[in-house]
C-alpha positions as CSV (number, residue, x, y, z in Angstrom):
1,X,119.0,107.5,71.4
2,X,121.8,110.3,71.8
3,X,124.9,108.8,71.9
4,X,126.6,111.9,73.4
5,X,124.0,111.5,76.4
6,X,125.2,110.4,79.2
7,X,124.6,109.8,83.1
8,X,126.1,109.3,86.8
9,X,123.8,107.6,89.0
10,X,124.8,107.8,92.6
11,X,124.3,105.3,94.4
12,X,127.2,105.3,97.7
13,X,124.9,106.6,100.5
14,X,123.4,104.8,103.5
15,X,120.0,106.3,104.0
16,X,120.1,106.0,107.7
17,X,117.1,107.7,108.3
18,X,115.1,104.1,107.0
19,X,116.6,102.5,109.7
20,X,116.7,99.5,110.4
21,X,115.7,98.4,106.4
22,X,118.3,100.7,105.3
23,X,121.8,99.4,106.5
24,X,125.4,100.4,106.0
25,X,125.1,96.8,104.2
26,X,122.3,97.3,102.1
27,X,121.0,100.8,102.1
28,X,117.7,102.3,100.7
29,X,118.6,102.2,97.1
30,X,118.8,98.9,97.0
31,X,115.2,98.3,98.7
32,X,111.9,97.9,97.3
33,X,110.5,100.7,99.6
34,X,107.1,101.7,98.1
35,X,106.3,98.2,97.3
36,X,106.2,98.7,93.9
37,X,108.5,95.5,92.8
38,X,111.6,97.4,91.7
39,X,114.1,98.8,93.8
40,X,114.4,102.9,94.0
41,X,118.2,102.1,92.1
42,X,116.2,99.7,89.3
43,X,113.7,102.9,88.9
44,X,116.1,105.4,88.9
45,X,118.1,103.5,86.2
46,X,115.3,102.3,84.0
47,X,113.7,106.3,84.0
48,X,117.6,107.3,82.9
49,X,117.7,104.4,80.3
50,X,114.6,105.5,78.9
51,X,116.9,108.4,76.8
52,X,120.5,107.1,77.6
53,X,122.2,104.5,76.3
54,X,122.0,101.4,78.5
55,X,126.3,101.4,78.2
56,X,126.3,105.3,78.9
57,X,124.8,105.2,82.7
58,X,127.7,104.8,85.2
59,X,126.6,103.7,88.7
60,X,129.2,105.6,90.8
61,X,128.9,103.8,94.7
62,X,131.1,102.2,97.4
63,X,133.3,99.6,96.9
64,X,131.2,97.1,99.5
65,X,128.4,97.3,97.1
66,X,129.6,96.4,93.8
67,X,128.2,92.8,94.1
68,X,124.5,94.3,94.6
69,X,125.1,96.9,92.4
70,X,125.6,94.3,89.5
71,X,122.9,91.8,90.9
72,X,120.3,94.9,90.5
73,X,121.4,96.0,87.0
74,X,121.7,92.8,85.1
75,X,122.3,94.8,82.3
76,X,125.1,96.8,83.6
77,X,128.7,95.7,83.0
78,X,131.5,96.0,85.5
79,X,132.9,98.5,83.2
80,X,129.9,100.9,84.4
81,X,130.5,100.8,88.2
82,X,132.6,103.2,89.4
83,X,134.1,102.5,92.3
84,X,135.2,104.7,95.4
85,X,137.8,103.2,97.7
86,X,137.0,106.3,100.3
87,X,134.2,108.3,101.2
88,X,135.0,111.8,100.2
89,X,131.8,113.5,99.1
90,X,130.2,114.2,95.5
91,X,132.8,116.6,94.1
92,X,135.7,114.1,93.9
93,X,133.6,111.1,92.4
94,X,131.7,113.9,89.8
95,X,135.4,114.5,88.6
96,X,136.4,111.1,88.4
97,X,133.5,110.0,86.6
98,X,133.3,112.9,84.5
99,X,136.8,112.4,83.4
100,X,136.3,108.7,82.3
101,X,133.2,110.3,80.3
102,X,135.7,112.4,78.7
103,X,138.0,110.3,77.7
104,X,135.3,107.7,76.3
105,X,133.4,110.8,74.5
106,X,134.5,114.6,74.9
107,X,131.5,116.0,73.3
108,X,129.7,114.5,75.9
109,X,126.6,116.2,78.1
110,X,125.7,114.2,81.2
111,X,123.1,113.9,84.3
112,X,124.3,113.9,87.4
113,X,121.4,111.9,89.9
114,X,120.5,110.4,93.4
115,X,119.8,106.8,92.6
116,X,117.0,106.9,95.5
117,X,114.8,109.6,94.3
118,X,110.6,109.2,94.2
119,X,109.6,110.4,90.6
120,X,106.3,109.6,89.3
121,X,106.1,111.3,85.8
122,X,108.8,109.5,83.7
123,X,108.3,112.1,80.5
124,X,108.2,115.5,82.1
125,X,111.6,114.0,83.7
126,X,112.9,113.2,80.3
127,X,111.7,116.7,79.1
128,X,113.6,118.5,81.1
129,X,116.8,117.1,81.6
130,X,116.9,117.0,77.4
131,X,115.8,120.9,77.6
132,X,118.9,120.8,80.2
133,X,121.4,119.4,78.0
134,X,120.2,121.4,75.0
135,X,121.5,124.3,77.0
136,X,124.7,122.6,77.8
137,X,125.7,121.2,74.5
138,X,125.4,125.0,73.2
139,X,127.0,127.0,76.0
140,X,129.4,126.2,78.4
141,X,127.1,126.7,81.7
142,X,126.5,124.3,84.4
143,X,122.8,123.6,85.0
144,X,120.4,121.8,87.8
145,X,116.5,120.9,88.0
146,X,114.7,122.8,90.8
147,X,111.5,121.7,92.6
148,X,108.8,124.3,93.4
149,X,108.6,124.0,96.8
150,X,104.7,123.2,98.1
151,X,105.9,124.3,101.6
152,X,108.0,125.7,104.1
153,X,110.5,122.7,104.4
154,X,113.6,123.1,106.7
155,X,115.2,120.1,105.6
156,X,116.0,121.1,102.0
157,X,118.6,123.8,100.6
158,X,117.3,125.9,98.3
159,X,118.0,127.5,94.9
160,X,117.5,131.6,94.5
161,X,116.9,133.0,90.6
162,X,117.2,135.9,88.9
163,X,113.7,137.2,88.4
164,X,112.4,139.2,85.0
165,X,113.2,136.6,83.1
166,X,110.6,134.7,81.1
167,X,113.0,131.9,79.8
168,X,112.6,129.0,80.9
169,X,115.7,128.2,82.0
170,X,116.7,130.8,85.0
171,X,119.5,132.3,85.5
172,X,121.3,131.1,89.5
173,X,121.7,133.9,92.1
174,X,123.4,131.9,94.9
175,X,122.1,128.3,96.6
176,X,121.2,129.0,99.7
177,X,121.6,126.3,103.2
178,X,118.7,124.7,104.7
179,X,116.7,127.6,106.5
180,X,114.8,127.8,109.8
181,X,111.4,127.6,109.5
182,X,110.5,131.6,109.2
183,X,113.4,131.8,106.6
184,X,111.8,129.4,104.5
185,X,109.0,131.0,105.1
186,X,110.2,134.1,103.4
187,X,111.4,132.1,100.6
188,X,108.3,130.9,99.2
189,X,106.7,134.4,99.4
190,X,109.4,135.6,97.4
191,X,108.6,132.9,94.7
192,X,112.2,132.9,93.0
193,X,113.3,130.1,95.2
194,X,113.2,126.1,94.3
195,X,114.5,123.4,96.2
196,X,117.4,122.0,95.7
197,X,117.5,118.3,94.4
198,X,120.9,117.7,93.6
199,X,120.6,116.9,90.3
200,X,122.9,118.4,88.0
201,X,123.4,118.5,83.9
202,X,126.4,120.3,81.8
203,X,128.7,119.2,79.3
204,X,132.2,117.0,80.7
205,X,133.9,120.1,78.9
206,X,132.1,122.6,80.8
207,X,132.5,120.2,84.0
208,X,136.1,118.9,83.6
209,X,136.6,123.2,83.1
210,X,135.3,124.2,85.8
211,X,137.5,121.9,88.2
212,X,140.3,123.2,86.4
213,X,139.5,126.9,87.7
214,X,138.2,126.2,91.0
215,X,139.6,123.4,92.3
216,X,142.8,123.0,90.7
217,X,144.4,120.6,93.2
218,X,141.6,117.8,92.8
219,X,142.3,118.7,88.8
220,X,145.4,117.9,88.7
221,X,145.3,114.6,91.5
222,X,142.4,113.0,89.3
223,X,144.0,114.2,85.8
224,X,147.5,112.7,86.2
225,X,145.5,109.0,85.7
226,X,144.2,109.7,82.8
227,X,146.1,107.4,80.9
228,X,145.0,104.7,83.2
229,X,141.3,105.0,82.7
230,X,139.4,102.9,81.0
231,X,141.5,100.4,81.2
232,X,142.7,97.4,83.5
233,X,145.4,100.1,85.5
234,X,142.7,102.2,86.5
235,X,141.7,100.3,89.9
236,X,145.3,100.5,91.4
237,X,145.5,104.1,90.3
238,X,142.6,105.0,92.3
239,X,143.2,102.7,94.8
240,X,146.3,104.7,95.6
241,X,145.3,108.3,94.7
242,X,141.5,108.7,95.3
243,X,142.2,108.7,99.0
244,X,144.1,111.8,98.8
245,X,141.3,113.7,97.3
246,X,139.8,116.5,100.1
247,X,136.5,115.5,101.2
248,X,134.0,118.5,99.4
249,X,131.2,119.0,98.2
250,X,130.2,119.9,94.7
251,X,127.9,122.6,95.8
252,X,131.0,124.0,97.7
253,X,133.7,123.0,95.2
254,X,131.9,124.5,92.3
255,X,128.5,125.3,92.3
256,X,129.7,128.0,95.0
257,X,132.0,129.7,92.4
258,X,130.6,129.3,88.9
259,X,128.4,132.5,87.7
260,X,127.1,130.3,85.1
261,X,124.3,127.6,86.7
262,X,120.9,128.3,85.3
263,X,118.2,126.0,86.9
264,X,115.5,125.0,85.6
265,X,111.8,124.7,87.8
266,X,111.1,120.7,87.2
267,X,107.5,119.7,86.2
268,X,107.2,116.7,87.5
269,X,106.1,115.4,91.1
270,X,109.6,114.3,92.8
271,X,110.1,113.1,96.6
272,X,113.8,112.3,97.9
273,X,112.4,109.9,100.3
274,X,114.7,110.9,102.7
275,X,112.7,109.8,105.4
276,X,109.8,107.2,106.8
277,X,107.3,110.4,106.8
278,X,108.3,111.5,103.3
279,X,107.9,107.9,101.8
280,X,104.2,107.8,103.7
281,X,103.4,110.7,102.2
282,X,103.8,109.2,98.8
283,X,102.2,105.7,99.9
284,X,98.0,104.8,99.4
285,X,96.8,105.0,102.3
286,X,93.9,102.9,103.6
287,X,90.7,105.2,105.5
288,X,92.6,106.0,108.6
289,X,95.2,107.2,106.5
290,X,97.5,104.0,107.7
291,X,100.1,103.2,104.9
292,X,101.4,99.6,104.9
293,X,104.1,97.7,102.8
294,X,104.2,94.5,102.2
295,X,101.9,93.5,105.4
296,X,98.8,91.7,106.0
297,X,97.3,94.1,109.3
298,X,94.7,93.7,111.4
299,X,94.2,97.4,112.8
300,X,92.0,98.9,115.3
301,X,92.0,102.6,116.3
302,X,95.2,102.9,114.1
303,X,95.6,106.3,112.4
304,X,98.1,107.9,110.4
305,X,101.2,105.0,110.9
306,X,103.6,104.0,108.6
307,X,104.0,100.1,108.6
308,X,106.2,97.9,107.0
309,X,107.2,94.3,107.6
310,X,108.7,91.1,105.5
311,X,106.0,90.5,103.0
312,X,103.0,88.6,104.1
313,X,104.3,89.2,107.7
314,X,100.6,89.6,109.6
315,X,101.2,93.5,111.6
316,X,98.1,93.6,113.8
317,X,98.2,97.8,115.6
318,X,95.9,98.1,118.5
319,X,95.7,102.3,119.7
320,X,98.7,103.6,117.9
321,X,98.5,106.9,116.1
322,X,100.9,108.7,113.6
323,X,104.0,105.9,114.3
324,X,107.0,104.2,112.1
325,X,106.0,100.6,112.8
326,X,109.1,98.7,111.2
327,X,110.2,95.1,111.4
328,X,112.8,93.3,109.6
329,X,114.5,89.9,110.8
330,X,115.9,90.8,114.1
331,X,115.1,94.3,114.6
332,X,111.5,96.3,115.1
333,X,111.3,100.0,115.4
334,X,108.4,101.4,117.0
335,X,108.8,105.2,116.6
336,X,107.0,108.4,116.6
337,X,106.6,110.1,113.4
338,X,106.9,113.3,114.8
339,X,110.5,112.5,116.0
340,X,111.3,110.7,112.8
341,X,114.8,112.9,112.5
342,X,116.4,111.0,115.5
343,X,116.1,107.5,114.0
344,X,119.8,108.6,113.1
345,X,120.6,109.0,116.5
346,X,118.7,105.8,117.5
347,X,120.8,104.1,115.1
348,X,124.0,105.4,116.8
349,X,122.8,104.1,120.5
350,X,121.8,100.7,118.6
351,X,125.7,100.3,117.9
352,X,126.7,101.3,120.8
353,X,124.9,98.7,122.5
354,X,124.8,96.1,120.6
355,X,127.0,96.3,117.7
356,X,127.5,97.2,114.3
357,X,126.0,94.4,113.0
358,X,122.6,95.5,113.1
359,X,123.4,99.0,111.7
C-alpha cells in the first residue's frame, strides 16, 4: 500500500430521515441497514482500507460517539478518531483533520468520504479515487468524484464541467444548489452535469493552501495548535478553540473560490441512502416488489413497501401499498413513501410530544 495515502471518513451526522432506526444516539452509520451483516461505517471503512493503510483512515465524528466508533472498528486506535466538541459543518473538521495529516506526513494526498454511502463496485471505487490522487500528487488542484445522474433528482446538488475536453478528469465550472424539478431537468439534457456526492481528494498541501487564501481566519484559529497535535495536549486545545470556528461549509468555504477542482464522472453504482425510498431502491425485492430487512412477513395484497423490523420479528401487511413499515423496540412508523421527506418533521413532533428520548 501507499503510505502517502490517506483518508477522512465522516462519520458525525444523524441520518434523520431513517427515523426511528437512525437516532441522535446511534445514527445510520452505525446500522446494518441493507441487511448485509456490516454496518454502512464497517463498509465504508473496509472499501477505504482496501488501498489505505489501516493507521492512515481517520474517522472524524461527534464526541457522543467515540465509544461506537471504536466498538465498530476494532482495528482502529483512539489515535484515529477525531473528535469534534461542536457541530460546525465539514469545512472546520476537513481543516483540522487535514492539518494532523500534515503534520504526520506533508506529502500526503487524502479522500475525503461520507461513512454512510451505498457502493457496490469496490474496484472501480478504488480506480478512481487512485486516478484522483494521481492528479493531486502532481498538481496542486482540488478534485471530487461525480455521479452521472440517471434522473432528474431535486434532492442532489450538482456539479457543471467544462465541455471539449476528452480527459478524463474535467475541468469544474461552478457547483450548482439543488434544482427544481425543470432545472434538473435542463441539466441532464445538457450532459456536462454530475451529481454531487461530497467526496473530495487533493493533496493536505493543496488543502491546508487553500484555507490559507480563502478562509484565513479558520487558518490561523486551527494553525496556532499545531504544536499540540498529535499529541496528548491536543484534546484541551480543541476543546477550547474548535468552538470558535464559524459554522461553513466546504463547498462554501472553498470549493466556492478555488478555479482549480477537476471532477471526475465515477464508474461505479453509488446510492447515499439518504432516505427509506433510496435504500429500497437498492434492496431485492420479493414479486410485489416488497423489500424486507431482517423480517419473517406474511403479506397479502402488499405492494411496493419498505419493511424492516428486529430480526426474526414476524411483520404480517394486510392492504398496504408503497409504505415505510418500521419497528424498532418502542417505536413503529407506518408512513407513506411518497411523503418520505417529512419523517424529519415527524421526528420533530415526536420530541415535542414525547421527548427526546426517542429521537
Amino acid at each position: 500500500m501507499n503510505n502517502n495515502y490517506y483518508a477522512v471518513l465522516m462519520a458525525g451526522g444523524v441520518g434523520s430521515r431513517f427515523w426511528p432506526v437512525s437516532t441522535s444516539e446511534n445514527p445510520k452509520q452505525f446500522h446494518d441497514m441493507l441487511g448485509a451483516g456490516k454496518t454502512l461505517i464497517q463498509k465504508t471503512f473496509d472499501r477505504l482500507n482496501r488501498f489505505i493503510p489501516t493507521e492512515n483512515i481517520l474517522i472524524l465524528t461527534n464526541e457522543r460517539y467515540n465509544d461506537l466508533v471504536l466498538e465498530q472498528l476494532p482495528k482502529a486506535t483512539q489515535e484515529q478518531v477525531v473528535l469534534e466538541p461542536a457541530m460546525r459543518n465539514t469545512a472546520p473538521c476537513i481543516l483540522y483533520a487535514s492539518l494532523k495529516i500534515q503534520k504526520m506526513n506533508p506529502n500526503a494526498v487524502m479522500i475525503v468520504a461520507p461513512s454512510d454511502h451505498w457502493i457496490e463496485d469496490e474496484q472501480a471505487f478504488e480506480d478512481n479515487v487512485k486516478a484522483c490522487f494521481d492528479k493531486c500528487e502532481k498538481e496542486e488542484v482540488l478534485c471530487t468524484l461525480g455521479i452521472q445522474p440517471s434522473f432528474p433528482n431535486t434532492g442532489f446538488g450538482y456539479i457543471e464541467f467544462e465541455k471539449g475536453s476528452d480527459a478524463k478528469l474535467k475541468k469544474v465550472s461552478q457547483f450548482r444548489e439543488k434544482p427544481d424539478y425543470e432545472t434538473a431537468k435542463e441539466f441532464l439534457a445538457q450532459g456536462n452535469f454530475l451529481w454531487n456526492a461530497g467526496i473530495f481528494m487533493w493533496s493536505v498541501r493543496t488543502i491546508v493552501n487553500a484555507f490559507k487564501a480563502y478562509q484565513p481566519e479558520q487558518y490561523d484559529l486551527f494553525q496556532s495548535g499545531i504544536s499540540c497535535y498529535n499529541t496528548p495536549e491536543e484534546s484541551t486545545f480543541i476543546a477550547e478553540n474548535y468552538p470558535k470556528a464559524e459554522n461553513i461549509s466546504i463547498d462554501y468555504a472553498i470549493l466556492e473560490n478555488s478555479q482549480a477542482i477537476f471532477t471526475l464522472p465515477a464508474t461505479f453504482d453509488w446510492n447515499d441512502l439518504g432516505t427509506w425510498g433510496a435504500l429500497y431502491d437498492k434492496l431485492d425485492k420479493d414479486e410485489a416488489k416488497n423489500a424486507v430487512v431482517n423480517s419473517k412477513t406474511l403479506l397479502q395484497d402488499a405492494k411496493g413497501n419498505m419493511i424492516r423490523s428486529p430480526k426474526g420479528k414476524i411483520v404480517v401487511v394486510d392492504g398496504l401499498e408503497d409504505y415505510i413499515i418500521v419497528d424498532k423496540e418502542e417505536v413503529l412508523l407506518i408512513f407513506p413513501k411518497s411523503k418520505q421527506q417529512d419523517i424529519k418533521l415527524v421526528l420533530n413532533k415526536v420530541k415535542d410530544k414525547f421527548g427526546d428520548e426517542y429521537a
